[in-house]
GUKE-497214 format. One line per field, with one value per residue (C-alpha): x, y, z; residue number from 1. Coordinates in steps of 0.2 Angstrom, whole numbers, plus 5000, padded with zeros to 4 digits. Last residue first. Example, Ala and Ser with C-alpha at 12.3 -4.5 7.8 and 13.67 -1.06 7.14 Angstrom:
<nodes>
X = (5068; 5062)
Y = (4995; 4978)
Z = (5036; 5039)
i = (2; 1)
</nodes>
This chain:
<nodes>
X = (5274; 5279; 5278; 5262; 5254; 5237; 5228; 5215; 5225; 5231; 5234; 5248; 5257; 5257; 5267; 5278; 5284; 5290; 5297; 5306; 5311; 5318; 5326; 5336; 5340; 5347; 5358; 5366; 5367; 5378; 5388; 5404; 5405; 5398; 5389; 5369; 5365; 5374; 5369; 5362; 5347; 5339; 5342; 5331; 5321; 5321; 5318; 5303; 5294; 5294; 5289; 5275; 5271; 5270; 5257; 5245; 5249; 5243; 5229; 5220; 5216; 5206; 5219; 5223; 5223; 5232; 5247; 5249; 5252; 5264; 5272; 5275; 5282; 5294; 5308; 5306; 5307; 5326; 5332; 5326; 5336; 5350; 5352; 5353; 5366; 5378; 5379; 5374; 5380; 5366; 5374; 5365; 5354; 5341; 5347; 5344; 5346; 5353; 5343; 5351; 5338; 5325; 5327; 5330; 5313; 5303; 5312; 5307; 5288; 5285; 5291; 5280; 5267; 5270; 5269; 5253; 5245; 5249; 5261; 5270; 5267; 5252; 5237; 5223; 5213; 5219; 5212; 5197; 5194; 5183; 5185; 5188; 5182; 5195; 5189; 5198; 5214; 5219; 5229; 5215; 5205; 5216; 5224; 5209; 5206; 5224; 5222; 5206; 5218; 5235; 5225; 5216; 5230; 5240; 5225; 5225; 5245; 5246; 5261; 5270; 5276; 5270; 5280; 5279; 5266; 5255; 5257; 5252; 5237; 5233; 5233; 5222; 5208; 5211; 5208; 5194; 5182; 5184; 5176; 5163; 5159; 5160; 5146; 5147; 5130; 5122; 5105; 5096; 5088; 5103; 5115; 5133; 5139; 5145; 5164; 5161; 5159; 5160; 5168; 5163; 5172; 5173; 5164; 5169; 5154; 5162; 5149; 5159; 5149; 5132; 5140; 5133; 5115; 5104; 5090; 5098; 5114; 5105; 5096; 5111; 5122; 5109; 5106; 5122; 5123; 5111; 5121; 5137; 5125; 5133; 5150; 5149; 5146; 5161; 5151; 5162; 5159; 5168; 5170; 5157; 5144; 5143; 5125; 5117; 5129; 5123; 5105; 5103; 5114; 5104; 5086; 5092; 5098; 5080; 5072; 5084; 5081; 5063; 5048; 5029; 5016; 5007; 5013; 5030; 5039; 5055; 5060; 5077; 5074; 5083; 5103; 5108; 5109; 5095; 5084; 5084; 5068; 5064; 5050; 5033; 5025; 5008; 5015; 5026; 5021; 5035; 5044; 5056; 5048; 5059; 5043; 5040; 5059; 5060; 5044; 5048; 5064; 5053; 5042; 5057; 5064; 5052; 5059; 5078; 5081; 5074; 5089; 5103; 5110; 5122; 5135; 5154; 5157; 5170; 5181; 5190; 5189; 5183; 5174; 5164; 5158; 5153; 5145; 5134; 5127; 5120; 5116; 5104; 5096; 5091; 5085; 5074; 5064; 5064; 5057; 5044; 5037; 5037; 5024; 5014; 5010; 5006; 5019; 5012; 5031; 5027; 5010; 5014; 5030; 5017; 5007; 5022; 5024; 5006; 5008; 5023; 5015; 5003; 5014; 5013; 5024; 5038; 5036; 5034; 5056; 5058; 5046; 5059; 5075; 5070; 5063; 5080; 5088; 5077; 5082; 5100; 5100; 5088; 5095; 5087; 5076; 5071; 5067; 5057; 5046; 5041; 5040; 5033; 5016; 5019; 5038; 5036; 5025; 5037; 5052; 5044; 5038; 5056; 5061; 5051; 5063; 5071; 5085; 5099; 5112; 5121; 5136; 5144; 5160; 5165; 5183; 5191; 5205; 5224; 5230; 5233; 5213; 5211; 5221; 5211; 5195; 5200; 5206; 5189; 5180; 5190; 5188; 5169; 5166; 5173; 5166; 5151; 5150; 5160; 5141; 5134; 5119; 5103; 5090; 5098; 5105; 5122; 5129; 5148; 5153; 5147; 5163; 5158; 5173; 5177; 5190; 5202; 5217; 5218; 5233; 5243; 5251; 5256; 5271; 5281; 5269; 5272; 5287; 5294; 5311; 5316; 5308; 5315; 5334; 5330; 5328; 5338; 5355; 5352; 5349; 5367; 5374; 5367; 5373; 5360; 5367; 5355; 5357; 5356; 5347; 5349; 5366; 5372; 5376; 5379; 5378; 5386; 5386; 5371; 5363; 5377; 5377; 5382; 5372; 5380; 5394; 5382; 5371; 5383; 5381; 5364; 5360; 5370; 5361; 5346; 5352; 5343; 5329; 5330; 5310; 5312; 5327; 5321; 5308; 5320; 5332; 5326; 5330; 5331; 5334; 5341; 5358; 5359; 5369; 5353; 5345; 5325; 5328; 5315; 5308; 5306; 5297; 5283; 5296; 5300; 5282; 5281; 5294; 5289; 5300; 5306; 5322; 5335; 5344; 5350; 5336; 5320; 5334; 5336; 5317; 5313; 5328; 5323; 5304; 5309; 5317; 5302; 5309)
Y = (5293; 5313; 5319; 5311; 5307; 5309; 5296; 5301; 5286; 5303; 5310; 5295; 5296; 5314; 5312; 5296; 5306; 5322; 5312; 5300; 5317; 5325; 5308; 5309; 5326; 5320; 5308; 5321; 5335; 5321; 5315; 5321; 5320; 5320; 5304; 5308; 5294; 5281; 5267; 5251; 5251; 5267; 5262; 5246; 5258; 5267; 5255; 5244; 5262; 5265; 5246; 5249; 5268; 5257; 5245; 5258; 5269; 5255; 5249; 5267; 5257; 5268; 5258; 5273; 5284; 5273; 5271; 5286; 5291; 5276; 5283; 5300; 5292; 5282; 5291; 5287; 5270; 5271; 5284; 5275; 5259; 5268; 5275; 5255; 5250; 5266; 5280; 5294; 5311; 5326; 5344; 5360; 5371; 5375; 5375; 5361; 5366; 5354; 5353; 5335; 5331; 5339; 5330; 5312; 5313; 5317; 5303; 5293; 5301; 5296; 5278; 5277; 5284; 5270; 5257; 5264; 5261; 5242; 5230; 5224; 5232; 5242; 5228; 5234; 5230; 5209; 5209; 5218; 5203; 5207; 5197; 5208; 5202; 5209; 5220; 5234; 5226; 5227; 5241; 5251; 5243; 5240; 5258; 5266; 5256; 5259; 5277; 5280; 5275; 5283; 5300; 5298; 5292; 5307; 5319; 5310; 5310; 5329; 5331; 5314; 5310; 5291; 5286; 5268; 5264; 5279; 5277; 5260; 5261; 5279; 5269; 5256; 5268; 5276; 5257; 5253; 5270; 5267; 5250; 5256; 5271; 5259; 5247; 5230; 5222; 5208; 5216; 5205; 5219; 5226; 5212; 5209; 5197; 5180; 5174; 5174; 5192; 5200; 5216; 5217; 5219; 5234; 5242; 5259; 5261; 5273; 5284; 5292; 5279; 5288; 5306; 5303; 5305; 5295; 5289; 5271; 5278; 5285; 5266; 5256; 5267; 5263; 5246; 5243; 5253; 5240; 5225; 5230; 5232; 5217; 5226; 5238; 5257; 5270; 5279; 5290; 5304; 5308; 5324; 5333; 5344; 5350; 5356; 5347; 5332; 5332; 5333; 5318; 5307; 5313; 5308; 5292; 5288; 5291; 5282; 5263; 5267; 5262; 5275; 5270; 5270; 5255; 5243; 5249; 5261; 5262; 5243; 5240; 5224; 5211; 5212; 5202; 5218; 5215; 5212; 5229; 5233; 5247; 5245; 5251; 5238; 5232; 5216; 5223; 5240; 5249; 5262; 5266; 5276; 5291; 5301; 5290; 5289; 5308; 5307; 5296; 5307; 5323; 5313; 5309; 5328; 5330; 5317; 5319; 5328; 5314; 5300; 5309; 5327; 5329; 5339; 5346; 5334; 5329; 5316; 5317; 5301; 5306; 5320; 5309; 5298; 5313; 5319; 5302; 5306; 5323; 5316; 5303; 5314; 5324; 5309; 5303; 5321; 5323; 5305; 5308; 5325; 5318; 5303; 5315; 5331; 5317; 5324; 5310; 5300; 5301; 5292; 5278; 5276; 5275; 5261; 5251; 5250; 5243; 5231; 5223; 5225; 5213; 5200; 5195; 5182; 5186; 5204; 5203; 5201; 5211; 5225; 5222; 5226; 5243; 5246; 5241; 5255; 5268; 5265; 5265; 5279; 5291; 5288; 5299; 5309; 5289; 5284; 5299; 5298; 5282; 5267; 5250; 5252; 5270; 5269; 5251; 5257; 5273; 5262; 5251; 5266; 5272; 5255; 5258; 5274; 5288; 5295; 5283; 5297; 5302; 5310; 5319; 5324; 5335; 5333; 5347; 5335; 5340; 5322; 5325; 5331; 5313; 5303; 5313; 5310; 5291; 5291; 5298; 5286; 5272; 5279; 5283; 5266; 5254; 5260; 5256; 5240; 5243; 5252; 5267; 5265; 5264; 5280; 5286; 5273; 5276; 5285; 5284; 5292; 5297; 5306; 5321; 5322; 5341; 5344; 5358; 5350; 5333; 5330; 5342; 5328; 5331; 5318; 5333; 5346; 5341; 5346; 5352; 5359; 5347; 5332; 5337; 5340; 5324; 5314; 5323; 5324; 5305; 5300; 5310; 5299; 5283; 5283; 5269; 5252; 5247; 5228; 5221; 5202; 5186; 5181; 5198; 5213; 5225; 5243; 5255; 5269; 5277; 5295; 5300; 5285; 5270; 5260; 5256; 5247; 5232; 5231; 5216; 5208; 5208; 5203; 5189; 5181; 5185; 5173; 5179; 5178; 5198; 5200; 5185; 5189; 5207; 5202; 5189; 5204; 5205; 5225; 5225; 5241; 5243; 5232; 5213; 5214; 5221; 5203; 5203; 5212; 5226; 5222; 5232; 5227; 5237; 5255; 5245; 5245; 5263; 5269; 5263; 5247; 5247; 5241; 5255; 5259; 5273; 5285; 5271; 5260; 5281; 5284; 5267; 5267; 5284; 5279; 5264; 5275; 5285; 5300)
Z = (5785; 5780; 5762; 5758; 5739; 5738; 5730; 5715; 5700; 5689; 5708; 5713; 5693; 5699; 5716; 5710; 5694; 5707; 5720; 5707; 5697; 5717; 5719; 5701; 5706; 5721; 5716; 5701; 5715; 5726; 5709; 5713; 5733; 5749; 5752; 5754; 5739; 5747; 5735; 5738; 5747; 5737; 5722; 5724; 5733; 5716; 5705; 5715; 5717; 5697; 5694; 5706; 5696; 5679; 5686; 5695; 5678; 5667; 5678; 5674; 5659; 5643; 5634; 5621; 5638; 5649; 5635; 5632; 5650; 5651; 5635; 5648; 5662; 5650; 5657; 5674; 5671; 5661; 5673; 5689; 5680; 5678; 5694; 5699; 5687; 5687; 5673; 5681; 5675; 5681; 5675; 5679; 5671; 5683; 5702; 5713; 5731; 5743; 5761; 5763; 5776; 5766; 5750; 5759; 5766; 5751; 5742; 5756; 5757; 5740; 5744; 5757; 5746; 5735; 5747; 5754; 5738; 5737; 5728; 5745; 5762; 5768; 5768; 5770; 5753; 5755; 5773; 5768; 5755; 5742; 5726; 5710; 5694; 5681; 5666; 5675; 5674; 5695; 5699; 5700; 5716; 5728; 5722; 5728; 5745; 5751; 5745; 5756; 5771; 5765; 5764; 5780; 5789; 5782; 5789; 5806; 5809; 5803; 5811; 5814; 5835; 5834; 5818; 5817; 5829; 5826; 5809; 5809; 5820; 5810; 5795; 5803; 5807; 5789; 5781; 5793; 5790; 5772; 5773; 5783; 5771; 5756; 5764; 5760; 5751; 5755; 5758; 5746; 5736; 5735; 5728; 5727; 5714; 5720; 5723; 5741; 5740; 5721; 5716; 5698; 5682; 5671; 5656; 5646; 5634; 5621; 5613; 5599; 5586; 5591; 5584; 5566; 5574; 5559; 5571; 5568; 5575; 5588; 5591; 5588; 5601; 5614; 5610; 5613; 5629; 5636; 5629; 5638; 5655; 5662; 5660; 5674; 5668; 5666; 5650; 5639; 5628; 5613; 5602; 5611; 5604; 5624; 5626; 5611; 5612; 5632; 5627; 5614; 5625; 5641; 5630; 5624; 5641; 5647; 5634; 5636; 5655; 5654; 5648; 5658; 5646; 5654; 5640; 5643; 5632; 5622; 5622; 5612; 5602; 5604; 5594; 5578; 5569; 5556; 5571; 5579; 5581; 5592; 5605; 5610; 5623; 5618; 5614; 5601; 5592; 5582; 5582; 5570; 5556; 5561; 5567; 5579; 5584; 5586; 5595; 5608; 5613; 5612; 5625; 5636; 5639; 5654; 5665; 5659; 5673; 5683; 5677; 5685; 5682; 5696; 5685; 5685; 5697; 5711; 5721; 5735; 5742; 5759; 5751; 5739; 5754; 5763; 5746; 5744; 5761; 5759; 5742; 5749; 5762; 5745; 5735; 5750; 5753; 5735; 5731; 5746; 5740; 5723; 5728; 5738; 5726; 5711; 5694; 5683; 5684; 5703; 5701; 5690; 5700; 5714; 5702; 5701; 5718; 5720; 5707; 5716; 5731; 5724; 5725; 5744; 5750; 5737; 5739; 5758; 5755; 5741; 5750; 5765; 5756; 5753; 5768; 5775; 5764; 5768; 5783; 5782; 5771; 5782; 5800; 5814; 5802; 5794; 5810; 5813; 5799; 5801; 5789; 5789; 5772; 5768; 5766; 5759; 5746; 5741; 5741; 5727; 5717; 5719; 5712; 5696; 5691; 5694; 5705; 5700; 5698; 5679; 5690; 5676; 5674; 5660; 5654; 5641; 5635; 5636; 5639; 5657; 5657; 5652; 5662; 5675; 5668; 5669; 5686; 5691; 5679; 5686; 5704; 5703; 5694; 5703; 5723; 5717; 5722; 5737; 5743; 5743; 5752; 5745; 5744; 5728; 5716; 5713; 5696; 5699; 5681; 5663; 5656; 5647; 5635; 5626; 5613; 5612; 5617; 5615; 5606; 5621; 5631; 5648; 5654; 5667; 5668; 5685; 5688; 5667; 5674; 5686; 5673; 5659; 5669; 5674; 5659; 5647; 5658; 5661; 5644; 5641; 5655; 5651; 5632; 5626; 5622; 5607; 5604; 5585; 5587; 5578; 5587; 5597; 5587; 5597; 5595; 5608; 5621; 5611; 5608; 5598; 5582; 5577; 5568; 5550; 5559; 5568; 5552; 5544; 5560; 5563; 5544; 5546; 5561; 5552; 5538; 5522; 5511; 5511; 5518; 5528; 5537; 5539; 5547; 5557; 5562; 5580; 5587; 5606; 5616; 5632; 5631; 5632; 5648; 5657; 5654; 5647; 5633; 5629; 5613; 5594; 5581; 5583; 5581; 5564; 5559; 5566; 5557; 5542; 5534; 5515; 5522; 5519; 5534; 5545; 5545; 5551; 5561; 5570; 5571; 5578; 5591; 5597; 5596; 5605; 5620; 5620; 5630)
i = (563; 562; 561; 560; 559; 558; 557; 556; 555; 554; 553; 552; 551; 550; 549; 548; 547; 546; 545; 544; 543; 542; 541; 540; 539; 538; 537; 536; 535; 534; 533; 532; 531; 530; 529; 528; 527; 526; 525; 524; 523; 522; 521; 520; 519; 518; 517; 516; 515; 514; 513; 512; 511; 510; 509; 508; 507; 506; 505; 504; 503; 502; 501; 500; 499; 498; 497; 496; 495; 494; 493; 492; 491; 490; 489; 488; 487; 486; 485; 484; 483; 482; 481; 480; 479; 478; 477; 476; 475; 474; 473; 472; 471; 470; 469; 468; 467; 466; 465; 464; 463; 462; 461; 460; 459; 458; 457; 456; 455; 454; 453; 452; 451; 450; 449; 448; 447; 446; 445; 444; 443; 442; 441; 440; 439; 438; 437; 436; 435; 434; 433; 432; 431; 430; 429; 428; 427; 426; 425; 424; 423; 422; 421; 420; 419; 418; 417; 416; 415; 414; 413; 412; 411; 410; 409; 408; 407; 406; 405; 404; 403; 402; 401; 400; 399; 398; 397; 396; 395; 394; 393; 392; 391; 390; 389; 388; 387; 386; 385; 384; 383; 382; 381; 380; 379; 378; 377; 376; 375; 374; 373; 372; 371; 370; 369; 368; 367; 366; 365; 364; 363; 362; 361; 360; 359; 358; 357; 356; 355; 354; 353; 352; 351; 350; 349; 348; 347; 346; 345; 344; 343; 342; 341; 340; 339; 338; 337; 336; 335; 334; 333; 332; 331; 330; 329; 328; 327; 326; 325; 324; 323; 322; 321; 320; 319; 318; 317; 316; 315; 314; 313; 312; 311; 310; 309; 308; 307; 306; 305; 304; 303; 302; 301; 300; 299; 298; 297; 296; 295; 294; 293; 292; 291; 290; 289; 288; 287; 286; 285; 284; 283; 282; 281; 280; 279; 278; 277; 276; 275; 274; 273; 272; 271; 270; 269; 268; 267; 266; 265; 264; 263; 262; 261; 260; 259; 258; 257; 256; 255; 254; 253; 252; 251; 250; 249; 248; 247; 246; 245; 244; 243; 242; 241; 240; 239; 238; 237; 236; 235; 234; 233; 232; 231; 230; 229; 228; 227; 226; 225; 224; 223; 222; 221; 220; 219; 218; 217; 216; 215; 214; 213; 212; 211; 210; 209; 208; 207; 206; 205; 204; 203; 202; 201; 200; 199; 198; 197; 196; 195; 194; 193; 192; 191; 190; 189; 188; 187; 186; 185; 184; 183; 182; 181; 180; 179; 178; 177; 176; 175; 174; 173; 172; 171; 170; 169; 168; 167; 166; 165; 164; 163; 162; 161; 160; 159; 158; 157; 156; 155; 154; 153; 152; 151; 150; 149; 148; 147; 146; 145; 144; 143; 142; 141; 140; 139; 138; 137; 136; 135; 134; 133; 132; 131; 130; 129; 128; 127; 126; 125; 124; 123; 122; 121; 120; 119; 118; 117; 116; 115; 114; 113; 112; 111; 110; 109; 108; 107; 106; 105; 104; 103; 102; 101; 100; 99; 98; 97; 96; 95; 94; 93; 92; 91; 90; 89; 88; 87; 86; 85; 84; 83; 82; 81; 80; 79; 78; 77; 76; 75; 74; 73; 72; 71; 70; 69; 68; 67; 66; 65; 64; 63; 62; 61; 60; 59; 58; 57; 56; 55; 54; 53; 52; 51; 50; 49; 48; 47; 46; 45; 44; 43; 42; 41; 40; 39; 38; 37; 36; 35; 34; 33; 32; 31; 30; 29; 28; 27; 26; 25; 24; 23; 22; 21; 20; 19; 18; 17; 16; 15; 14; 13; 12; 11; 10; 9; 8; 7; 6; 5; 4; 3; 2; 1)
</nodes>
């Protein structure tokens, strides 16, 4: 329940101001004091509209607003305050939530339409790092939020298997590598070969021809040079998936940059014979001047396709598999430009679906207040970083609760979810810095927090080993069950909410202020007393359990019964 929309809906059939609903539903506040009621209507619109005193106006609409749904209407200065009826709200809320579980908050407008959702996307042969940690567990959250809202979600895991840097690796590999070192421990290898071509680079730039020369050879199908990138891509995704597993995150595709190998010619000719390409420095480009943005470069001058071509090519293939109604790419938001061109170019290319590409673009995790660079070697690996939230988990939980079932597994899933929540309940347009201190932390606005609360709720349901049966009567009406009832029943608008915003932050945020209620609740009322209102108490702790527990899996944490 929409407690706005109520009040929207009732101003809207009550009076006759000329406003829409949803004009007076933008109107509305929340006042900031509980003795000023739930819902908030100022009268200075009306004021203005009337040539009137809004003072007056309040007052003289007080008698015209009564109605079932609310306890009292009260005029208070400039403002009309909506008292809502607690105990029928209550009733509603719970008994929706009982019978609903975790249907509770689905939405059903996007049923029937289909989303790939463009997602993770590490470079193979380079460890997965924290900077790409963002977005696998936005666009995870995201595809969740999604599939809530009744979408068909694709995810696709458009991996960094192609490219100039391959070339790179290839030269290195030949130049310092050995077979067995990378056998004993591929990633990490690879990785340092990586990072020393950069470095001999700058002494010797020749390597910098010679690596582009192995692309050369790859991209032209040479026996050697694609023996190698299979070899490294494949020993890449045998590591990717164990990092993937830990955060329990899948795809419906690993389709990366390679698939798209074969398809890139087409894509050159489409804009060939579009009239769009033009000759610029003996690269091949698209011009797109008119639109205040540089020109979006197809082809190099040694025939080599860029990024721009391969995109081109997955954008033309998924709407050709899927005929989406949107697709959406979680990419960091220094590649904005990038997915500008992109758009600019389809739509240039007369393919009406290039305005349902949504570039979704985040801040970066930055160490020392400086981005996180791979060719440098400062990076932070993901897997370390996971390994030392679980290993303090089971610290915790061994010291708080040493005789728990399942310690290791709750450990794991309070660990991984320390490092997802971390992340999402930050704006995702934020920079994040990285502190391992700030990401461990299990007290205060954090991941373990909720599940602790999840696990109270959880707790207080078995130990009073009361069944709730369908059809009967919750009546709370006191301060702190009041405001559970209020939070929990805006569930679903916070649902809405992350999806119109894209903003997995929405939930993160909503589920704290959800937590903070009940424990608040929790401390003051003794909810396992014997008497009147004990079913009443424990359905709003079975809803709490219930909200916490999906709000948790929209975000990808797991949500414990036992800490």
């Amino acid at each position: 329940m929409d407690f706005k929309k109520v009040v929207a809906k009732h101003l809207k059939a009550k009076l006759n101001t000329g406003l829409t609903e949803q004009q007076l539903f933008d109107l509305l506040e929340t006042p900031k004091h509980p003795g000023n009621g739930d819902i908030a209507f100022p009268c200075f619109t009306l004021a203005k509209m009337q040539k009137d005193s809004p003072v007056l106006i309040a007052a003289n609409l007080e008698p015209q607003l009564a109605g079932s749904q609310f306890e009292k209407v009260r005029a208070t200065g400039p403002y009309l305050n909506f008292f809502l009826n607690k105990q029928k709200v209550s009733q509603e809320v719970l008994t929706s939530i009982l019978e609903q579980a975790s249907g509770f908050g689905d939405h059903s407008f996007g049923l029937g339409k289909k989303v790939p959702i463009d997602m993770s996307s590490p470079n193979i042969a380079k460890p997965f790092s924290m900077g790409h940690l963002r977005s696998t567990v936005i666009g995870n959250s995201i595809a969740n939020i999604l599939r809530k809202c009744g979408f068909d979600v694709i995810r696709i895991n458009h991996l960094g298997d192609w490219g100039t840097q391959f070339g790179k690796l290839i030269t290195a590999y030949k130049a310092w590598g050995s077979k067995t070192s990378v056998r004993e421990n591929p990633i990490r290898e690879l990785f340092a070969l990586y990072i020393k071509f950069h470095q001999q680079a700058e002494l010797n730039p020749s390597l910098e021809e010679q690596g582009r020369a192995w692309f050369k050879k790859l991209e032209a199908g040479d026996e050697e040079a694609l023996y190698l990138w299979k070899w490294f891509r494949d020993e890449s995704l045998k590591e990717f998936n164990k990092i993937y597993a830990l955060l329990d995150v899948s795809f419906d595709s690993y389709k990366g940059e390679a698939f798209y190998n074969d398809k890139m010619a087409e894509v050159v000719d489409i804009i060939e014979k579009a009239g769009l390409l033009e000759e610029d420095g003996g690269a091949m480009v698209v011009k797109l001047d008119e639109h205040g943005l540089p020109p979006s470069l197809i082809r190099k001058t040694d025939g080599a396709t860029l990024y721009v071509t391969r995109d081109l090519a997955a954008s033309i293939f998924r709407y050709r598999t899927y005929k989406f109604d949107k697709t959406i790419y979680v990419v960091g938001n220094e590649q904005s430009l990038h997915f500008r061109q992109l758009k600019m170019v389809l739509s240039k290319l007369g393919y009406s679906w290039a305005d349902d590409l949504i570039h979704l673009p985040f801040g970066m995790i930055l160490k020392d207040g400086k981005k996180m660079s791979t060719r440098k070697g400062k990076v932070v690996l993901l897997e370390e970083v996971l390994e030392q939230s679980i290993s303090l988990a089971n610290k915790n939980i061994t010291e708080k609760n040493p005789h728990l079932d399942n310690k290791e597994q709750i450990a794991r899933e309070v660990g991984v979810g320390a490092v997802i929540f971390h992340d999402l309940r930050n704006d995702r347009m934020n920079n994040i810095e990285f502190s391992l201190e700030e990401m461990l932390k299990f007290e205060g606005e954090t991941g373990p927090y909720l599940q602790y609360t999840h696990a109270r709720a959880c707790s207080l349901l078995f130990k009073s080993r009361v069944l709730l049966e369908t059809g009967q009567l919750y009546r709370l009406d006191d301060q702190h069950s009041w405001a559970v009832i209020k939070r929990l029943a805006v569930f679903p608008h916070a649902i809405e909410k992350a999806y119109t915003l894209l903003e997995p932050s929405v939930i993160a945020k909503y589920l704290i202020e959800l937590a903070k209620a009940f424990n608040s609740f929790y401390g003051n009322v003794r909810i396992l007393e014997e008497n009147n209102a004990l079913v009443s108490r424990l359905a709003l702790v079975q809803a709490t359990a219930i909200v916490l527990k999906e709000g948790l899996r929209l975000l990808g944490i797991k949500a414990p019964e036992q800490m």
